[in-house]
C-alpha positions, 0 to 999 in steps of 0.5 A: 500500500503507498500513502499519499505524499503531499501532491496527492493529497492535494487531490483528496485521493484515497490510499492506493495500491500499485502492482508491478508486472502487471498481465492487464497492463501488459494486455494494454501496452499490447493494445495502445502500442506503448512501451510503458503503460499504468491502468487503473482499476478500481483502486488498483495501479496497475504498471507494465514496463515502468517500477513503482519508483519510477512511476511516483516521480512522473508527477503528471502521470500519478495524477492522471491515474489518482484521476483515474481512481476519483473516477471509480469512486464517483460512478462505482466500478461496474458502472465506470468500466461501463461507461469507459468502454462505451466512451471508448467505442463511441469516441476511441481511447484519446476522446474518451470523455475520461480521458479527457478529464485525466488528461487536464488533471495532469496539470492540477 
């Protein structure tokens, strides 16, 4: 379990976990032709290709995936993987309306 250092905090994120090595990564680094990849499910971050430690200093992309952690919270997670593939199917992966919105928590 990673505590929350005083940038997340900003964010009011809860506790989170981060598994390494990661086969749903993998998969996801397959499908997005990405050398590194972090998903997130539930409050799990999942990484392919990237360590935890190198994960927590890239600022930016921590708070895409925290975004991506506010996300489950707010719609439940059976309802956001939902509306996240459908967003997905409807507008592809970068116009995903979720993506969307952790993109611009980047720069929070």
């Amino acid at each position: 379990m990673v505590h929350l250092t005083t940038s997340i905090q900003i964010l009011n994120q809860p506790d989170f976990i981060i598994k390494e090595n990661s086969w749903l990564a993998k998969i996801a680094a397959w499908k997005l032709k990405s050398d590194a990849v972090a998903m997130v499910l539930g409050k799990t971050i999942h990484l392919h290709n990237t360590t935890e430690t190198d994960f927590l200093k890239d600022e930016r992309w921590l708070k895409h995936e925290l975004c991506h952690i506010k996300q489950f919270k707010e719609h439940g997670y059976f309802l956001f993987v939902v509306k996240y593939l459908w967003e997905s199917v409807r507008k592809g992966y970068y116009n995903n309306r979720f993506e969307v919105e952790a993109r611009n928590a980047e720069d929070l």
